[in-house]
N, C-alpha and C positions, 0 to 999 in steps of 0.2 A: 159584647161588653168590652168598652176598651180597658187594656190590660189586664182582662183577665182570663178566664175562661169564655172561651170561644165561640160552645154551642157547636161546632164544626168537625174541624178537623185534631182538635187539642187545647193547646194552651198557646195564648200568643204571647207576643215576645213580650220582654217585662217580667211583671208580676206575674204568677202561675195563675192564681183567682184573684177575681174583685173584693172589697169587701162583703159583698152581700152574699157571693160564694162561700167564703170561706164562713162566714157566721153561720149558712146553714150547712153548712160541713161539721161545724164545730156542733150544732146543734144534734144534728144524727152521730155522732161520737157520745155525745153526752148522752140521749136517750140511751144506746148501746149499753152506756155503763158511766153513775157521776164521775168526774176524773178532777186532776187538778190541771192548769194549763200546761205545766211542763206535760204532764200526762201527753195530753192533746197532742201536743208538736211532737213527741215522740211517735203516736198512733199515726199521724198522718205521713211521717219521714217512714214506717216500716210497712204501712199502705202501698206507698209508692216506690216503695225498694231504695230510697234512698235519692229519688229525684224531688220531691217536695221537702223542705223542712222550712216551716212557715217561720217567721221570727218571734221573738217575744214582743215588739214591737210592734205588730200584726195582730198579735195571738190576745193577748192582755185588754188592750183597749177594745177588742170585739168582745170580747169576755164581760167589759164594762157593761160596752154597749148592750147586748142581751140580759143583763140585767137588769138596767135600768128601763129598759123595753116589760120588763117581765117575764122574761121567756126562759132563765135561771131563775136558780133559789142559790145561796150560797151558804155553805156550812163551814164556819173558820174552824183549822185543826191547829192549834198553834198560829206560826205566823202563814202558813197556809189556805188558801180557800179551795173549797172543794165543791164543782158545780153539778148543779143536778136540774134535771125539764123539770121545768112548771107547768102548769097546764095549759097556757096562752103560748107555750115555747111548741108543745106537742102541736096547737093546734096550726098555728105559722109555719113547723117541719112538714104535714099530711096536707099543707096546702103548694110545698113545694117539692114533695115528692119524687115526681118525675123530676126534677132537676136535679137534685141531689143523689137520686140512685144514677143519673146518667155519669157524673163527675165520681161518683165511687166505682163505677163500672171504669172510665178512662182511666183512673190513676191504679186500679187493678191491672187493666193493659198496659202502661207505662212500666208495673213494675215489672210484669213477666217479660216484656225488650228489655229493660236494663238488665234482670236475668240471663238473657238472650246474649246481649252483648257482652256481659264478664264469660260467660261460656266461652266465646268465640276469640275472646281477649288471651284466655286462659287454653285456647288451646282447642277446646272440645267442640263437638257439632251441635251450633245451638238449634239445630232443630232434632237430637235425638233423644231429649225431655218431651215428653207427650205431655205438654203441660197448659193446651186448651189456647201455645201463641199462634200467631195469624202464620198458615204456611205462604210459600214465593206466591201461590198460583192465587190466592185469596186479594193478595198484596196487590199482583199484578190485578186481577180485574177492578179492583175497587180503583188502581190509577186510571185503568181505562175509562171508566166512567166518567172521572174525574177531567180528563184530556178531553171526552169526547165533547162535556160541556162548557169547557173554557175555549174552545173550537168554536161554538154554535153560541157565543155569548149573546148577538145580537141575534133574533127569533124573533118572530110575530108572537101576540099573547099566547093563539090556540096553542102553535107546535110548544111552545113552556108550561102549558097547561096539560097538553097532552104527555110531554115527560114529564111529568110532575105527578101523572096518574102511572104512569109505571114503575118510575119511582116508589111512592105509595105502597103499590101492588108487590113490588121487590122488598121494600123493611117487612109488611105485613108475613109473606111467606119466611123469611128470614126468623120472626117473631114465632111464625108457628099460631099463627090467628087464620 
């Protein structure tokens, strides 16, 4: 997705997510709990420890957009709105799912390295928090991988097909399937 969420290795340069990202971001925030948009951009800045804090700019006119979509209901408190799923928002979120739990899963690991790094900034051993971040040796093989196939970028189908089946086999035990 250009400039946004990556599907890969993170976020690409730019914007952190695309629109269509960050709407169903906003949308799995809203199931969690109706909020109002500052709400939102607060959740998503202490999500990510302080690496995402999407704009008003951003945040507002997606906020339009899912409502006029149908996918909010909105409840004015004053000069406030306060959004909540509708039921065509529920159904649009359980159709993207897997997407959105992957991009709450990276910006959970984003927060815990920026954790990492004030640790390390501040002095302390940021690996003596048991706190579930990637250790060197996890680091280092996932770059191995990574090296071995930017190595072998040209392949005949089979041997891309055949690492692509180990691959496969690797997320699967990883997943605990």
């Amino acid at each position: 997705m250009p400039g946004g969420f990556d599907g890969g290795e993170g976020f690409a340069r730019g914007r952190k997510f695309s629109s269509d990202d960050l709407q169903v971001l906003l949308l799995a925030l809203i199931e969690e709990k109706p909020s109002h948009g500052y709400e939102l951009i607060k959740a998503l800045e202490t999500r990510s420890n302080g690496y995402y804090t999407p704009s008003p700019g951003m945040v507002y006119p997606a906020l339009t957009y899912l409502e006029e979509l149908g996918y909010v209901t909105v409840e004015l408190e004053g000069n406030r709105k306060r959004y909540a799923l509708d039921e065509a928002g529920r159904e649009h979120l359980a159709a993207q799912r897997e997407q959105v739990d992957l991009m709450l899963a990276r910006l959970r690991h984003i927060a815990r390295r920026m954790d990492s790094v004030r640790r390390a900034m501040a002095g302390e051993d940021p690996l003596e928090a048991d706190d579930g971040g990637w250790i060197p040796e996890l680091i280092q093989a996932r770059r191995a991988i990574k090296s071995a196939l930017y190595r072998h970028d040209v392949m005949p189908v089979a041997e891309q097909r055949r690492i692509a089946a180990i691959l496969r086999r690797a997320a699967q035990e990883i997943e605990g399937k």
